[in-house]
C-alpha positions in Angstrom: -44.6 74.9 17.6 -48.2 75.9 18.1 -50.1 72.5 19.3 -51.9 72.3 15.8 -49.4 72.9 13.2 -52.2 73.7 10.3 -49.4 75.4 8.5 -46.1 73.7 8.7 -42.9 74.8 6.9 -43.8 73.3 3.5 -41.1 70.9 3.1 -40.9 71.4 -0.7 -40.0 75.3 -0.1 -37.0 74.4 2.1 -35.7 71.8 -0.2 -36.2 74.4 -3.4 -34.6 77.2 -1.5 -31.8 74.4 0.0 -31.1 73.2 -3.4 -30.1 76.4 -4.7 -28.1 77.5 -1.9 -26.4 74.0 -2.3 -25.9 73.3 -5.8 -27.7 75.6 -8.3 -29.4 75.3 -11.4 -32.6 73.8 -12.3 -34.0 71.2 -10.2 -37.3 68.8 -9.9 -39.2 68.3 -6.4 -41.0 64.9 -5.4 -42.8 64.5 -1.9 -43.9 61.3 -0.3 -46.1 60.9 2.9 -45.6 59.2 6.3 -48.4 57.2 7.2 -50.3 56.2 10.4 -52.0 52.8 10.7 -55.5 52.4 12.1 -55.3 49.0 13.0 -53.0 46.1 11.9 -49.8 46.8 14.1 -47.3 43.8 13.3 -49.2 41.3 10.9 -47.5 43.4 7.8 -43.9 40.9 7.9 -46.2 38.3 8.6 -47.9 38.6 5.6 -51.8 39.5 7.1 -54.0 42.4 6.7 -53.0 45.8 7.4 -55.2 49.4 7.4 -52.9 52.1 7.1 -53.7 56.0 5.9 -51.1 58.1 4.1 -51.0 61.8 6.2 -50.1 65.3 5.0 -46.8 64.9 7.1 -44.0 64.7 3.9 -40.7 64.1 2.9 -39.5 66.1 -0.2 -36.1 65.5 -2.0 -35.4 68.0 -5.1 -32.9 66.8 -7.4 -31.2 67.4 -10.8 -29.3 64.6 -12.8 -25.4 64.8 -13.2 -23.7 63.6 -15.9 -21.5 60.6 -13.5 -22.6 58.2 -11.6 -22.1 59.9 -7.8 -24.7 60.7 -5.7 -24.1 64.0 -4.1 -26.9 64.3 -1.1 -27.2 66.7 1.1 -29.6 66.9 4.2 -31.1 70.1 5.1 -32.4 69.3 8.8 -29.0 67.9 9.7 -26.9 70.4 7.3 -24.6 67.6 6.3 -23.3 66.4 3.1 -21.9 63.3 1.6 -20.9 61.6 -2.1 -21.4 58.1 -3.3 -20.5 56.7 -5.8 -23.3 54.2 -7.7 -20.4 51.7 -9.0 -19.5 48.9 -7.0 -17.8 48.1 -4.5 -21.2 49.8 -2.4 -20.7 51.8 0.6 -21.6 50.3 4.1 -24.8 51.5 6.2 -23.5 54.6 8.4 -26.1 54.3 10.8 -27.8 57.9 10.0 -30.8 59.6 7.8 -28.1 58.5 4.7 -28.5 54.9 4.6 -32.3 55.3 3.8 -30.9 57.7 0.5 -27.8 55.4 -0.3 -29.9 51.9 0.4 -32.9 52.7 -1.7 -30.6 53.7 -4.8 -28.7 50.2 -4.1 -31.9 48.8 -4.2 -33.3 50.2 -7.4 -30.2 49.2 -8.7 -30.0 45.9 -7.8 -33.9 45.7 -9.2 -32.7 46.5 -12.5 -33.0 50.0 -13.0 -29.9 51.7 -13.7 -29.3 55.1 -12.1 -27.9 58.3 -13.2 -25.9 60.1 -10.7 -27.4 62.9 -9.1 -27.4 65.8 -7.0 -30.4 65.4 -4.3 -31.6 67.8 -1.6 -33.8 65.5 1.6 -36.1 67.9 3.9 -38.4 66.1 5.4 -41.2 67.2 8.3 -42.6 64.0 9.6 -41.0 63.9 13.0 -38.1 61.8 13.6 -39.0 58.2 15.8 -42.3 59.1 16.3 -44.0 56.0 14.6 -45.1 57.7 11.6 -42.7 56.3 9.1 -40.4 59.0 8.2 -38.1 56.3 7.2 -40.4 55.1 4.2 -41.0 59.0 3.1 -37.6 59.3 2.4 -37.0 56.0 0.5 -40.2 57.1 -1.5 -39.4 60.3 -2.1 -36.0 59.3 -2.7 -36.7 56.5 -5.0 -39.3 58.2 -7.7 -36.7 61.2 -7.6 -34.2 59.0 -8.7 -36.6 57.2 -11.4 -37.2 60.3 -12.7 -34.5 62.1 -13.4 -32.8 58.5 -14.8 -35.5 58.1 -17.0 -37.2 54.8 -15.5 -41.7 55.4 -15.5 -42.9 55.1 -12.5 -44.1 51.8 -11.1 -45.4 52.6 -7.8 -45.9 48.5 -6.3 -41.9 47.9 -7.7 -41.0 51.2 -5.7 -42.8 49.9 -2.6 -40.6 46.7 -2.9 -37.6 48.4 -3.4 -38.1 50.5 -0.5 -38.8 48.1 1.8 -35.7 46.2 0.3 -33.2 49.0 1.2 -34.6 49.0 4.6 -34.3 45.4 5.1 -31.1 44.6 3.8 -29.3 48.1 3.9 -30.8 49.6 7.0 -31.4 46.6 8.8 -34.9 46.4 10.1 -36.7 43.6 8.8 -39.4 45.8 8.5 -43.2 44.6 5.7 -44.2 46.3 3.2 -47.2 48.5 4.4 -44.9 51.8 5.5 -43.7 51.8 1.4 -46.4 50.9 -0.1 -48.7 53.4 1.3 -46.0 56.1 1.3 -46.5 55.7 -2.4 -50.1 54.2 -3.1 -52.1 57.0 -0.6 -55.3 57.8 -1.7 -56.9 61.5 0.0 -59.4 61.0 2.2 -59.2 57.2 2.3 -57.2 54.2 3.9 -56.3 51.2 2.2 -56.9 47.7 3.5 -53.9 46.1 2.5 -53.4 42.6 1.9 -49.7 42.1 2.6 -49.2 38.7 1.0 -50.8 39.9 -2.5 -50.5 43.7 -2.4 -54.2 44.0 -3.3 -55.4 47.0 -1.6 -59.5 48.2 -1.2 -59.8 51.7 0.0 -62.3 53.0 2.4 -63.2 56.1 2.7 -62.7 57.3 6.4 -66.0 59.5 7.2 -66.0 63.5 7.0 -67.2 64.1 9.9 -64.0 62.1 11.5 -61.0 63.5 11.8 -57.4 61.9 12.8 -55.7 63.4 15.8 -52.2 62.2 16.4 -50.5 62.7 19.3 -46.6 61.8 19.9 -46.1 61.2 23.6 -42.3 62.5 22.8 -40.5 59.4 23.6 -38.4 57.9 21.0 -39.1 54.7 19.7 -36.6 52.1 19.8 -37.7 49.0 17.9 -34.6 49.7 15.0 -32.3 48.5 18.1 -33.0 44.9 18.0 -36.8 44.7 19.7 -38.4 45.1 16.4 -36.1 42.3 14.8 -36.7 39.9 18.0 -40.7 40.3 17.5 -40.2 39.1 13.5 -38.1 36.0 15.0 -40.6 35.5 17.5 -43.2 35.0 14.4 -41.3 33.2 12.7 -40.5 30.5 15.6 -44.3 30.1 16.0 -45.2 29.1 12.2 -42.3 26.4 12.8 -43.3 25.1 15.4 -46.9 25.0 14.2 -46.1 23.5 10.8 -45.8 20.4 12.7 -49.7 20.4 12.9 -50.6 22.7 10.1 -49.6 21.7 6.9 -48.6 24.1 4.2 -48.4 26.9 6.5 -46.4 29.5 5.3 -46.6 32.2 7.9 -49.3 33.3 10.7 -51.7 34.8 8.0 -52.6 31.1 7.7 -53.3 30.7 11.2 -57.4 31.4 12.4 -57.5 31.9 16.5 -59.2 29.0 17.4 -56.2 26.6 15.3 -53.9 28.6 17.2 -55.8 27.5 20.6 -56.0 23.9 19.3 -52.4 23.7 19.3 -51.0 26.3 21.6 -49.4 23.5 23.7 -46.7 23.2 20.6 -45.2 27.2 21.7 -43.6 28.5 24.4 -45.6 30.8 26.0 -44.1 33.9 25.1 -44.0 32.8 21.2 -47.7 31.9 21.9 -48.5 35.5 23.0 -47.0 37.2 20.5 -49.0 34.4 17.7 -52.1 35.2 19.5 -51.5 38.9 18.8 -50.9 38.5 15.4 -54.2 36.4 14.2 -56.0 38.2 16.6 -54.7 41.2 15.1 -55.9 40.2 11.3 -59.0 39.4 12.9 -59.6 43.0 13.9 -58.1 44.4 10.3 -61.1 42.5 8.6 -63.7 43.3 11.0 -63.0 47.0 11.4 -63.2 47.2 7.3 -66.5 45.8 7.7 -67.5 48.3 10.8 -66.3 51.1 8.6 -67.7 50.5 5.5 -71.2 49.7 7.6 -70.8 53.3 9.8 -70.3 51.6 13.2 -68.0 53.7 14.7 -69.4 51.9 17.6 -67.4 49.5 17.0 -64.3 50.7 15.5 -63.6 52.2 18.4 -63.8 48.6 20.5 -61.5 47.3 17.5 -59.2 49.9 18.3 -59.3 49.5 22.0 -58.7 45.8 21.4 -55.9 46.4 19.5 -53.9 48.9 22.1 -54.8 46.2 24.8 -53.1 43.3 22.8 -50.0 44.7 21.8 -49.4 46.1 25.2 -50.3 42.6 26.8 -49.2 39.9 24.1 -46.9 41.5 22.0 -45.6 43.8 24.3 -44.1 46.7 22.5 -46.2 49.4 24.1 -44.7 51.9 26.9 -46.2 53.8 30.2 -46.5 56.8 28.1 -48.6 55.2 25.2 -50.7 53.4 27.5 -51.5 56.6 29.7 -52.0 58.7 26.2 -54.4 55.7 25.6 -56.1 56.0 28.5 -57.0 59.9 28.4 -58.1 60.0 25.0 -60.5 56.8 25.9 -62.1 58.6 28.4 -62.6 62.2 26.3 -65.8 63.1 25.1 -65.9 63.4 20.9 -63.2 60.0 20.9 -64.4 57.6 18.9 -61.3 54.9 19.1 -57.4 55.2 20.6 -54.5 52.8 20.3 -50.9 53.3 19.3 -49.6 53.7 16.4 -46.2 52.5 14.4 -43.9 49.8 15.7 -44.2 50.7 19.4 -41.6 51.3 22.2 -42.6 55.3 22.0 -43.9 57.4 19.1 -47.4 58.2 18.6 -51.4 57.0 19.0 -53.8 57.5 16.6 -56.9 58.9 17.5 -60.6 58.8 15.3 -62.3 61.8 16.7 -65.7 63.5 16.1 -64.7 66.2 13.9 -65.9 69.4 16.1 -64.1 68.0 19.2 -61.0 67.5 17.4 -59.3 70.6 18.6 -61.0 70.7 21.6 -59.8 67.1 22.6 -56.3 67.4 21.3 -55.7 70.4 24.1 -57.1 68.5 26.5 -55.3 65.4 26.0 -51.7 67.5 25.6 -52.6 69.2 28.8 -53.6 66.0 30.7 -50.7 63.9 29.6 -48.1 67.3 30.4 -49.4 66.9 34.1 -49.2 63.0 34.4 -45.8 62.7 32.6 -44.0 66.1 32.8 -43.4 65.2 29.1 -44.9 68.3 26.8 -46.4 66.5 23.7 -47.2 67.6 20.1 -50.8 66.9 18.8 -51.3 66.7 14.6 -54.8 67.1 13.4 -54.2 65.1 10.1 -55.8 64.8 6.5 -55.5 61.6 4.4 -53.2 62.1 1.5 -52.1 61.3 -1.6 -48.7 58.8 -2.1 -45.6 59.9 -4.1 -46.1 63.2 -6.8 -44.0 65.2 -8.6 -44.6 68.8 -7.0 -43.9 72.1 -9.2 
């Protein structure tokens, strides 16, 4: 792979040409993004603010309708098939790429929109564990595919939710809401400030003369394991224990810092870490809107560098690898901000860059973090997209 894939394999070509070799006929084509968030890592199940950018990385699922009610799905980077059927008794979660297919149709189902059986081809070029959501592409990609061709109109907000409730309850991370809902709701050229309590989204246009890099320091993350689940519990320990002070609170949206220092004495220390992250986290959400819409880049970046620092020391789902990706891209001329990205434990950063240094900077950080690691890493020069479309 050269180190700045301009011109991937178009996902949509592979599932056309897939679809034929697999089941014939005419078919339809829908594509969904991945996503990578600029700040707000976290506060999303904790109903705060989140600022996440839909990318020209994309999961595309071509499908025809059959005249039952089985699901025949086939996967074209793991070449494997497999049938369910769409009546009760459902299927249990296998563990694999499948359950985000099988658990977004049991989902849509059990929202109330009947499904046609269908056959369904997944490719999908957002790479595996990196932190950029490849998860959520398929469920959306999946789930207006299904829509379609069962002849349900698209409601993009009630495919978000039913997205995010397949991965909760069929998958099993207790994932929010922001990977679904701006797999589906993208907007080119902008990212969306998404309140996750109200689903009211602003966008912000991110500046032409910035680019995203992303870089995936080619360790795999892990937070689907248990440490992603154990961080939710964490939360949700700390709004119980602080309800005894704070009345009405519902979750740690509610919370302001300096509440949180008034009554710190009520948490453990650990569960007061990973609080502090999270309203300190909101904090940043809000105020790097505000630096954005103002043209600070100044300090965006500082947001962003804030950020990284706090979920490596608070929350503690950063790695050495993220943290030493972190640290070159910080000290490269053209970088405007650097953190990680996704749920943490491996993956990616995010990096704003000065558009003419973008390539330049993206070698130098590969080549840097090759000799400090011995890990060889992939670097994506990446546009903001549109969500979910039909693509002929």
């Amino acid at each position: 792979m050269p180190p700045f894939p301009q011109t991937r394999l178009p996902v949509t070509d592979v599932a056309r040409q897939t679809f034929a070799q697999v089941f014939g006929g005419p078919r339809r084509i829908f594509r969904a993004p991945g996503r990578v968030n600029l700040i707000g890592e976290h506060t999303d199940y904790n109903l705060g603010f989140v600022m996440p950018a839909a990318v020209d990385l994309y999961c595309s699922v071509a499908i025809a309708a059959r005249s039952d009610r089985e699901l025949h799905v086939y996967s074209a980077h793991f070449a494997e098939k497999l049938v369910c059927d769409l009546e009760p008794p459902h299927p249990s979660p296998r563990g694999d790429w499948s359950d985000y297919v099988i658990g977004t149709a049991i989902a849509l189902e059990n929202s109330g929109f009947e499904l046609r059986g269908a056959n369904l081809v997944v490719s999908g070029e957002v790479p595996l564990g990196s932190g950029l959501s490849s998860s959520a592409a398929i469920e959306v990609s999946t789930g207006a595919a299904l829509l379609n061709v069962s002849g349900h109109t698209l409601d993009r907000k009630q495919l978000a939710l039913a997205c995010q409730s397949a991965e909760n309850e069929f998958v099993g991370a207790r994932c929010g809401i922001m990977d679904q809902f701006i797999s589906a709701h993208g907007q080119a050229g902008h990212a969306l400030m998404l309140d996750c309590r109200s689903l009211e989204a602003t966008s912000l246009p991110i500046p032409s003369n910035v680019r995203l890099l992303v870089s995936n320091t080619g360790v795999k993350h892990q937070h689907a394991a248990g440490e992603y689940n154990a961080r939710r519990r964490q939360c949700e320990e700390g709004v119980r224990l602080l309800s005894s002070a704070l009345q009405g609170l519902q979750s740690l949206r509610d919370v302001s810092a300096a509440q949180l220092e008034q009554h710190k004495r009520l948490l453990p220390d650990l569960t007061y870490k990973r609080c502090r992250h999270v309203v300190t986290e909101n904090e940043r959400v809000l105020q790097m809107a505000d630096s954005l819409a103002q043209g600070n880049l100044a300090a965006v970046g500082k947001l962003m560098a804030d950020s990284h620092r706090s979920l490596r020391n608070d929350y503690e789902v950063s790695c050495a690898e993220l943290d030493i990706m972190v640290d070159i891209a910080a000290g490269l001329p053209g970088v405007i901000g650097a953190r990680m990205t996704g749920g943490g434990f491996g993956g990616c950063t995010v990096n704003l860059v000065e558009g003419r240094a973008a390539e330049s900077v993206g070698r130098e950080l590969m080549a840097q973090y090759e000799a400090r690691t011995g890990i060889h890493p992939e670097a994506y020069i990446l546009n903001a997209t549109d969500g979910v479309t039909e693509v002929t």
